[in-house]
Every structure is written in structure tokens, then in C-alpha cells.
KOLMIZA-566526 format. One record per residue (C-alpha): residue in three letters; x negated, y negated, z negated. Coordinates in steps of 0.02 Angstrom, whole numbers, plus 50000, padded with zeros to 5 digits. Layout:
<atoms>
AlaXYZ/...
</atoms>
This chain:
<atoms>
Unk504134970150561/Unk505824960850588/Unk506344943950641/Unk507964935550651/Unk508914918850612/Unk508574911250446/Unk507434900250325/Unk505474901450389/Unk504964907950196/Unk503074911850178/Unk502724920450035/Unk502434937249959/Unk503804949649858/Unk503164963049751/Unk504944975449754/Unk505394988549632/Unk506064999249767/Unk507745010549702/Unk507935028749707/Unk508955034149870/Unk508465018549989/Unk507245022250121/Unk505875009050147/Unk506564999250302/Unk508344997650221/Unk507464989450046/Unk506594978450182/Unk508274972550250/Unk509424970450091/Unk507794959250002/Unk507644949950170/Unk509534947050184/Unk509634940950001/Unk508214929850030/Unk509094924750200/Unk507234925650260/Unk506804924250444/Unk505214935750445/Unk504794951150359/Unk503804966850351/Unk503014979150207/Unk501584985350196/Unk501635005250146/Unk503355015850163/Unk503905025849984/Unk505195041550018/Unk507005038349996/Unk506805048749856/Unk505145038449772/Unk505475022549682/Unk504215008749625/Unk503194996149691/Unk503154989249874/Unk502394973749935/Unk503394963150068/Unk502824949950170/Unk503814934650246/Unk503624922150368/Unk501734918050383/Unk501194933550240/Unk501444944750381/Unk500064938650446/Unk498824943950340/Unk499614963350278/Unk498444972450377/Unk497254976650234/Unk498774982050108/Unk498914996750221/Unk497115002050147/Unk497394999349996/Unk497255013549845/Unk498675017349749/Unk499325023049582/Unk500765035749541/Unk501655043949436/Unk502365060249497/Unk503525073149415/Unk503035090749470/Unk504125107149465/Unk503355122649429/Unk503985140349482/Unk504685134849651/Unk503945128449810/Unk505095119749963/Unk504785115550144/Unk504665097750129/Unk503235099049956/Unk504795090949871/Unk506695092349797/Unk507395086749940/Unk506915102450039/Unk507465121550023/Unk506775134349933/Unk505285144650007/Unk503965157449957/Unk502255160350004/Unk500925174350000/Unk500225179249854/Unk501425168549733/Unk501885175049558/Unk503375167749511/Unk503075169249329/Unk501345168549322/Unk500925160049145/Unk500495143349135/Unk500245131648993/Unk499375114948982/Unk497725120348963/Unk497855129849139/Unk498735113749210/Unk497255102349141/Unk496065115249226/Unk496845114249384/Unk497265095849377/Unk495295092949365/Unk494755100449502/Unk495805089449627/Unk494665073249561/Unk493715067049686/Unk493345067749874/Unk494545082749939/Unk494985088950100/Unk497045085050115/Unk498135095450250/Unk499315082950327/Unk501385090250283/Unk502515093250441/Unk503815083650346/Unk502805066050375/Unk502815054050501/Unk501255055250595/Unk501275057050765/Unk501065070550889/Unk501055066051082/Unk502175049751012/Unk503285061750905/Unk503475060050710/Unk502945077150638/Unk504595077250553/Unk505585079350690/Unk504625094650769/Unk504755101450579/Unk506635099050586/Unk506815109250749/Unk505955123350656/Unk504155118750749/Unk502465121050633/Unk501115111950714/Unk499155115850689/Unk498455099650605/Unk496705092250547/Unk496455090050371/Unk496205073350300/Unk494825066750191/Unk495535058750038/Unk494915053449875/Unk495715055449719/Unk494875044749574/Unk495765050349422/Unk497435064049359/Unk497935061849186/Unk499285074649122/Unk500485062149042/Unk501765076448974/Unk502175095149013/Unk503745110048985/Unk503865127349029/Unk504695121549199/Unk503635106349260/Unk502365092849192/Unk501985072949239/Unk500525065649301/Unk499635049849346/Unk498845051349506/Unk497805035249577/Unk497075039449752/Unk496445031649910/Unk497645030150065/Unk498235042450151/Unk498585054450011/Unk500335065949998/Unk500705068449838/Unk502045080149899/Unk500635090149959/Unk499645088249808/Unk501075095049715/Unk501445110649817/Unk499235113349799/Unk499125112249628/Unk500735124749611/Unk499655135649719/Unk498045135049627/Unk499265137149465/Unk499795152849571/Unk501605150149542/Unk502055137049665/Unk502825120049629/Unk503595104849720/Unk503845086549686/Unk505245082149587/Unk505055062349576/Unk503775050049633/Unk503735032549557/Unk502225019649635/Unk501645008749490/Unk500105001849586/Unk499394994349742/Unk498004981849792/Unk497774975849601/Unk499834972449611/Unk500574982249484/Unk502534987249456/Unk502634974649291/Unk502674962149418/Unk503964966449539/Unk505704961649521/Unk507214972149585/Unk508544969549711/Unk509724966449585/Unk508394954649492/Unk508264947249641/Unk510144944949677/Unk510354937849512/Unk509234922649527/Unk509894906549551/Unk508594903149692/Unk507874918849758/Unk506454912649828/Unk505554906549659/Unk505154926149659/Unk504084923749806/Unk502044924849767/Unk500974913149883/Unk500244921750026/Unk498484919049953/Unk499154934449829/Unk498454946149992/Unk496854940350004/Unk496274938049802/Unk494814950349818/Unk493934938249954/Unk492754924749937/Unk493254905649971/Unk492584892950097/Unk492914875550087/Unk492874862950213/Unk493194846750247/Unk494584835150355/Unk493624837450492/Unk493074852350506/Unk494714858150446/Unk495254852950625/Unk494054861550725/Unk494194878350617/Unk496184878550665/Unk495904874750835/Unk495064890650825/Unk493314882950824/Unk491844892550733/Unk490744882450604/Unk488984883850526/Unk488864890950339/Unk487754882050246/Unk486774894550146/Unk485454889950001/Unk483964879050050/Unk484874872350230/Unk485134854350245/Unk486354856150423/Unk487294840750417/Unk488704850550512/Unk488754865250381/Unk489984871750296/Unk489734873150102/Unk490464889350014/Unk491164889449840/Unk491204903049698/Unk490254917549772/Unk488374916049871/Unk488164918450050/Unk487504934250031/Unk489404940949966/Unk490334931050099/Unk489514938450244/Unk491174947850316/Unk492724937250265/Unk493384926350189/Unk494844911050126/Unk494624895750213/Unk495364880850099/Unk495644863450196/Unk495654847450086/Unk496554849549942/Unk496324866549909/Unk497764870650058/Unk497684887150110/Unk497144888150321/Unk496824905750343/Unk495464919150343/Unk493854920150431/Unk492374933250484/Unk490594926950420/Unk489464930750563/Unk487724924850568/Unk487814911150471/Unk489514905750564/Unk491404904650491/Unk492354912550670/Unk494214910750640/Unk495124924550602/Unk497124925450556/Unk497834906450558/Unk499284897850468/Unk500474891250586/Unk500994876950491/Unk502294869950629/Unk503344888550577/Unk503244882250387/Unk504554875650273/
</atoms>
């Protein structure tokens, strides 16, 4: 997250991120060109990796949290016939036990393979990531030559399709829960293949039902007249969940951080709060709160038959 002088924008920027930036510094150049106050994203890409990220400004941040979750879509360029330390180009050349070099492959064998990653799989975290041992990225313990013992990772991956394949690589669409390396996933399947393999390139083309037709890039962004017209309301976060809406008063008391009754089918409460679109029995975790108007308040947990506040828009921070 970063803060600093400039307009209060609230709003949401789906980025095609280039090839060579690292996450934080497309953060900063798409804040600075929005002259933005507040801003943070919600999943890092590689330097190397391009595609879609999903920043937040101003009063978005608030509500990022679940983007973090979210599962994703790729499309990853894989090298056969060489693996590297970092499961990608941008490492050096290593070998491993057991690897055949030019053990055949065509794309029968790499639709075999490919297959039998689908679905729940245990994942072994690379040293070349940024999780954190005793408050230390793994990276930097990798750099200094250090291999760590570490826990493998339950991931799920829903669905491979081979888009195209050579004799020295293929391409694949991977979509997968969070969490996953698809560096790692590379340098697996180049194992299972028996002739090793690394990433090449790594484009993101979806997150959180946002998809990489809709993002704009820096230079889009540079070019328009007002930059901020390519700014998606913060409700763009939060279209999965079910709305509540409430009145004037009540609209009061829920941002004063006030909990209020949910009127649910057959109660006649003359205090309660009605829901719209979905039934109670969907909204019983969270959910949009809409004031008069339609005007976006915030979220809320549904607990036993009560809206409790949850995240709050700060309106005195708008613009």
C-alpha cells in the first residue's frame, strides 16, 4: 500500500502490466499518472510476467482483501530440454537426477502429462519466491546459495489446455486457485516429461471474473485525456456478493458502525432491514450495503439475522 500527496480517487484499475516492470514499480508509474493519493494491488506478477493486475485507489483499498483469494488464469510458455534455478529464463542452467536430455517428447506425451496435473495437487513452494522464513523472503536465502526444507502446498488446478507445441517448448492455459507457481509447474511437468523444462513467459489473462480485455495499459492510460475515466467503481470488488438496502435512517446507524435486524421472509420487525435480489438464506455471510439511492456504504457480515458493519466508506476522504 502507498500514500502520498494528491487527488483522493476511489476507484478500481484493471492494468495490463509490461514485460520487465516488477509489480510495485507498475503500482507507482499508474498511480503517478493518475496523480492518485492512495494505492495498492492486489497479487504481484514477475518482472518477467505481463498481464492483468487489479489496483485499488483511495477508498478500493479498502475492500482488496478477497482479490488476494482469488483464482486465476494464465497463459504460460514452457521450455523443454532445460531446467534453471529459479523454474524460469531468468535463472541459470541446472540438471537434475535422472534427466534425459533428449528424451522424446511429442504432443501426445505433453497432453498425457498435462492431464495429470488437473485437479487438487500437492505444490512444493520454489526458493526463488517471497515467502517468508523467520521474516526473510526465501529469495534472499536462495541468492546466498541457502536451500531451505519447505511444506508443500495444497493447490488446485481446474483446467490445462495445450494451446500450441515445437520440438523445443509448447503453450498452455493454466487456470488455478491461489497460491500456485507456475514456475514450479513448469519445471514438474519437464520432470514428469523426463527431460526437464522451465518457464519461458507468463502472461495473466484472468482474475476474480476481471479479465485482460478489460485492462488498459500504462501507455493507454497516459494517452487519455482524463485518466481517471479508466477507473471502475469500487463496487467492481465486491460483484459476487449479495445487496442490502436500507433506508435514511438506518443508513445512519449502519455507518456509525451500528448493527441492524434483517428482515427475512414471514417477519413483520418494523426496525428490519429488507434485502434485495438474493434470499436470506444466500446472504447469511456478507454482503453490499446500498444507502438511499442506490449509494454504495460498504460491506457487512450477516450474523443471526443481523447486518454487523464490516469495511466502511469514508465519505469525508472522497472527491
Amino acid at each position: 500500500m502507498a500514500s502520498r500527496r494528491g487527488c483522493a480517487l476511489d476507484g478500481v484499475l484493471l492494468l495490463d502490466k509490461p514485460e520487465g516492470l516488477s509489480s510495485n514499480h507498475a503500482l507507482q508509474r499508474a498511480r503517478r499518472i493518475l496523480d492518485a493519493r492512495k494505492a495498492g494491488h492486489t497479487g504481484t506478477l514477475d518482472p518477467f510476467a505481463t498481464g492483468l493486475m487489479v489496483l485499488c485507489f483511495g477508498e478500493a483499498t479498502k475492500f482488496s482483501a478477497d482479490m488476494f483469494h482469488a483464482d486465476k488464469t494464465y497463459v504460460a510458455d514452457v521450455v523443454l530440454r532445460e531446467e534453471t534455478d529459479t523454474g524460469d529464463r531468468t535463472g541459470l542452467p541446472v540438471t537434475y537426477d535422472g534427466q534425459v536430455v533428449d528424451a522424446p517428447v511429442d504432443e501426445e506425451k505433453i497432453r498425457a502429462v498435462l492431464s495429470r496435473f488437473v485437479g487438487s495437487i500437492d505444490q512444493l513452494p520454489p526458493m526463488y519466491s517471497a515467502l517468508k522464513r523467520d521474516g526473510k523472503p526465501l529469495y534472499e536465502y536462495a541468492r546466498q546459495g541457502i536451500e531451505l526444507e519447505r511444506e508443500t502446498r495444497r493447490i488446485t488446478i481446474f483446467s490445462i489446455e495445450l494451446l500450441s507445441c515445437t520440438e523445443s517448448g509448447f503453450s498452455m492455459e493454466v487456470s488455478c486457485s491461489k497460491g500456485t507457481y507456475i514456475r514450479t509447474l513448469a519445471q514438474d511437468i519437464g520432470r514428469m516429461l523426463g527431460c526437464g523444462a522451465h518457464l519461458g513467459a507468463l502472461r495473466r489473462t484472468r482474475t476474480a471474473g476481471f479479465d485482460i480485455g478489460q485492462a488498459v495499459t500504462l501507455e493507454g492510460l497516459e494517452a487519455l485525456d482524463v485518466a481517471a475515466t479508466a477507473l471502475m467503481p469500487i463496487e467492481a470488488l465486491l460483484a459476487p456478493l449479495p445487496v442490502v438496502t436500507i433506508d435514511q435512517a438506518r443508513a445512519a446507524k449502519f455507518m456509525q458502525g451500528q448493527k441492524l435486524q434483517i428482515e427475512t421472509e414471514g417477519q413483520t420487525a418494523g426496525d428490519a432491514t429488507a434485502i434485495t435480489g438474493p434470499d436470506a438464506e444466500t446472504i447469511l455471510t456478507r454482503a453490499r450495503v446500498h444507502g438511499p439511492d442506490s449509494k454504495f456504504l460498504g460491506t457487512a457480515r450477516c450474523i443471526g439475522g443481523w447486518l454487523q458493519p464490516d469495511r466502511l466508506i469514508s465519505f469525508k476522504e472522497t472527491t
